[in-house]
C-alpha positions as CSV (number, residue, x, y, z in Angstrom):
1,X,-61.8,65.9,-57.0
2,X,-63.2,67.9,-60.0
3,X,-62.3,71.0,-57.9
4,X,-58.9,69.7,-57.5
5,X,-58.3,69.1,-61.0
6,X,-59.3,72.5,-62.1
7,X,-57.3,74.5,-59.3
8,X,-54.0,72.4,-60.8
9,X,-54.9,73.3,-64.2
10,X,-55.2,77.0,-63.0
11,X,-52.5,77.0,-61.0
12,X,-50.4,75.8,-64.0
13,X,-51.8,78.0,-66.7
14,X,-51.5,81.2,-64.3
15,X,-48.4,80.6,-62.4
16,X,-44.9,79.0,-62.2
17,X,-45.9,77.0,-59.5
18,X,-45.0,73.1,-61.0
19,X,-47.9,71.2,-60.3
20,X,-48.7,67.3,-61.4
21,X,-50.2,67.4,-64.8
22,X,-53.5,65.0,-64.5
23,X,-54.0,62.2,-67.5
24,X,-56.9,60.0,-66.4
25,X,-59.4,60.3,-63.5
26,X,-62.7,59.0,-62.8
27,X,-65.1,60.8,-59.4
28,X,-67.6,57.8,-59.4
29,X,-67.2,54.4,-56.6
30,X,-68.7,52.8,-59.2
31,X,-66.4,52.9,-61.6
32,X,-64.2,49.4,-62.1
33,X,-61.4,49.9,-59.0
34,X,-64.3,50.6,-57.4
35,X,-63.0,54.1,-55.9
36,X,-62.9,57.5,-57.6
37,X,-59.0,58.1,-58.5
38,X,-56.8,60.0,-60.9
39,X,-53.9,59.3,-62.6
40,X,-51.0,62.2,-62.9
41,X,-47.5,62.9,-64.0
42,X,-44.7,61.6,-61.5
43,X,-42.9,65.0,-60.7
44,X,-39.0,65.1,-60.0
45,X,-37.6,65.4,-56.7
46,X,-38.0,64.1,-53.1
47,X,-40.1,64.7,-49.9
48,X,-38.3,66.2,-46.8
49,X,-38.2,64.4,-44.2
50,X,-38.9,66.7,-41.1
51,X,-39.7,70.7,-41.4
52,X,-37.9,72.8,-43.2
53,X,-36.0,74.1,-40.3
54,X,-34.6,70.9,-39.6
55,X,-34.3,68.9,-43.0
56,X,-32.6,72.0,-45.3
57,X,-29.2,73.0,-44.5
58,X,-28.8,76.5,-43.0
59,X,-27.0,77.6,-46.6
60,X,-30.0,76.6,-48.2
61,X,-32.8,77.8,-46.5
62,X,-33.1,81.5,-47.8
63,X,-33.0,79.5,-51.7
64,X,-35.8,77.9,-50.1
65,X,-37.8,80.2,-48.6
66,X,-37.3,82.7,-51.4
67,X,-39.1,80.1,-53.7
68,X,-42.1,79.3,-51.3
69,X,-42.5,83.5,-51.1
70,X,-42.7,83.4,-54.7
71,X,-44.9,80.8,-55.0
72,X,-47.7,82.2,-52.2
73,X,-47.2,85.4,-54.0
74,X,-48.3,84.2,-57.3
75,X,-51.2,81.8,-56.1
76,X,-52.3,85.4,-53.8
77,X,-52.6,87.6,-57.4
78,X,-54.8,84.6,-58.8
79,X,-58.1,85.9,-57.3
80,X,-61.9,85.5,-57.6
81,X,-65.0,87.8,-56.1
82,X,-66.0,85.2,-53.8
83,X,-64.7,82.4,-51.2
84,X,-64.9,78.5,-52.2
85,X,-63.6,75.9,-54.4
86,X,-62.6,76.4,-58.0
87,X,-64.8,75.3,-60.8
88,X,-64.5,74.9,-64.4
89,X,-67.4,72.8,-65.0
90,X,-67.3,68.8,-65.3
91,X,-65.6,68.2,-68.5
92,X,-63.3,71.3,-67.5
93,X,-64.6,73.5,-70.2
94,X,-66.1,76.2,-68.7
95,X,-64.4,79.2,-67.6
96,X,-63.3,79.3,-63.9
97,X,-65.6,80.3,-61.0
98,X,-66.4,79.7,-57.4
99,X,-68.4,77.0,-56.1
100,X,-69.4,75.6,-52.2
101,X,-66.8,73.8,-50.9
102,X,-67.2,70.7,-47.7
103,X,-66.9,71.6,-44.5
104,X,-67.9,68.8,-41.8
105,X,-69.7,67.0,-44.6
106,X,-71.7,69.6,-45.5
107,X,-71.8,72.3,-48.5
108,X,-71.1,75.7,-47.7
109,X,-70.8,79.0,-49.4
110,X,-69.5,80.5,-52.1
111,X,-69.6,83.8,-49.8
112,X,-69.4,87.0,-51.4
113,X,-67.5,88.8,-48.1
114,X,-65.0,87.5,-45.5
115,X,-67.3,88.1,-42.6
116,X,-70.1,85.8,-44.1
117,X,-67.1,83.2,-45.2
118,X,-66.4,83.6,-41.1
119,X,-70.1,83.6,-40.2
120,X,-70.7,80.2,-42.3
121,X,-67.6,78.5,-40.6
122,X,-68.4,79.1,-37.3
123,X,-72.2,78.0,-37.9
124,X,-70.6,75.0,-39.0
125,X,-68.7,75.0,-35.7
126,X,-71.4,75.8,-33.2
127,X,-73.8,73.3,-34.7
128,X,-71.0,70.5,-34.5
129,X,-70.5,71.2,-30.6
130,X,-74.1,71.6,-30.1
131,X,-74.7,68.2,-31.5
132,X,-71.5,67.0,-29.0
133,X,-72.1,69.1,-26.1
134,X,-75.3,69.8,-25.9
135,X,-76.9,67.0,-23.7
136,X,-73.8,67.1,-21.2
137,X,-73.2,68.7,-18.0
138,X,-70.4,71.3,-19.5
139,X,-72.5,72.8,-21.9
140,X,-73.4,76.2,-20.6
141,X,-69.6,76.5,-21.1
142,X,-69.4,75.4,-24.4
143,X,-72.7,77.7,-25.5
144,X,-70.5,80.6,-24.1
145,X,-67.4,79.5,-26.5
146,X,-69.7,79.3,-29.0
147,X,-71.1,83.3,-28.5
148,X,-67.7,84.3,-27.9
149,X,-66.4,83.4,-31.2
150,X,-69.6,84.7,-33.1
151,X,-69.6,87.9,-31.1
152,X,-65.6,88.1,-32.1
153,X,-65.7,87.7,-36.1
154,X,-66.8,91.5,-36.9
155,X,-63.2,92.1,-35.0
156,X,-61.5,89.5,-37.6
157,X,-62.5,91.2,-40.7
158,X,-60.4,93.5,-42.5
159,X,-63.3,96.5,-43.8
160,X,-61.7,97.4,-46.4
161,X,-61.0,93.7,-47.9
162,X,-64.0,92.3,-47.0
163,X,-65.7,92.4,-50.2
164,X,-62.7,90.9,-52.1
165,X,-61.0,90.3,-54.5
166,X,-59.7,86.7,-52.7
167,X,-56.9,85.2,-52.6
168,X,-56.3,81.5,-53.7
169,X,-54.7,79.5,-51.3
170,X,-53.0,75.7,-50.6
171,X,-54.4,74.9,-47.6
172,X,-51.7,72.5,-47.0
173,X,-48.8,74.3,-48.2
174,X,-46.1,72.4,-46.1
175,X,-42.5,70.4,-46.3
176,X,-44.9,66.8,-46.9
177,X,-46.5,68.7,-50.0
178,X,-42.9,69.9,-51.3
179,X,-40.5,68.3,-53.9
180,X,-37.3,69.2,-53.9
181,X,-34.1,68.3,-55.8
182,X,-30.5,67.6,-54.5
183,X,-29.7,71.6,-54.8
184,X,-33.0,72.3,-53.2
185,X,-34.7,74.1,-56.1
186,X,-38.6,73.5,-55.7
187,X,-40.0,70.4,-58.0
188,X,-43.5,69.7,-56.9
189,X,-46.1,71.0,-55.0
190,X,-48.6,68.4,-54.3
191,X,-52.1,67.7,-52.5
192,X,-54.4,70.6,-54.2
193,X,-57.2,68.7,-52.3
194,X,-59.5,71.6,-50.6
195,X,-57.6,74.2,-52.4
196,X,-60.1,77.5,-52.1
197,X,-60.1,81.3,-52.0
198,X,-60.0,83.0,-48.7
199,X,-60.4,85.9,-46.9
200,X,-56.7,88.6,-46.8
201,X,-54.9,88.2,-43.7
């Protein structure tokens, strides 16, 4: 949540990107509601109801699309040396950085290079099929799916890119995360949750 926070706060310092501005928030279950929770501005506009293909008349769609290509572009020029969550300490007064992020419950990175961001995801991935797989009858095929991918990731990796700088990036950046008005101009772009730099491409 902390992480969250601070990539809105970036987002809206560095960008034109209109994000909810957050007033109160507590991270701890033990607080009195007895869940963590934030409390933000309530931003203009209205969710689609389907994709944009089918919930944005054809006259409008460039307008939208346009703004959605502006908006990826300026979230791609915020970048940072390494992959994971952004960080500005827990009172938000520390300069921003990179910090793990979860993955299947567990902590990973920051990783200084898209192959080891790849690396550390699919270690993530094999040791979650192992634990699945591994006592059952199919799992000499699953082992294989598991090499395969491994043996693959030097052939996703762009050399020249892979030390950085990255890219942030809304991992859900999709027509239930958008705000639009009657005209369709952009109002909102929600659910920063998981919000991280990545590898180009």
């Amino acid at each position: 949540m902390l992480s969250e926070i601070a990539t809105m706060r970036l987002v809206s310092q560095k960008t034109s990107i209109p994000v909810p501005t957050v007033y109160v928030f507590d991270c701890e279950a033990t607080n009195h509601f007895g869940f963590p929770y934030m409390f933000m501005s309530a931003l203009p506009g209205k969710v689609l109801k389907d994709q944009f293909a089918f919930s944005v008349p054809p006259k409008f769609q460039p307008k939208i699309a346009s703004q959605m290509a502006a908006y990826i572009k300026q979230l791609s020029e915020i970048t940072f040396p390494e992959i994971g969550q952004i960080w500005t300490g827990p009172d938000f007064n520390e300069a921003p950085q990179i910090a793990p992020f979860v993955l299947s419950e567990d902590a990973i990175g920051p990783f200084n290079s898209s192959r080891a961001y790849f690396y550390g995801i699919q270690r993530e991935i094999n040791e979650a099929i192992h634990d699945e797989h591994s006592d059952k009858d199919n799992w000499p095929q699953w082992l294989r799916y598991c090499q395969i991918f491994t043996e693959a990731i030097p052939l996703m990796v762009y050399s020249d890119l892979r030390r950085g700088p990255f890219p942030l990036h809304h991992r859900d950046f999709h027509f239930k995360n958008i705000l639009v008005d009657d005209n369709f101009n952009i109002t909102g772009v929600l659910d920063w949750t998981g919000a991280r730099t990545v590898p180009w491409g």
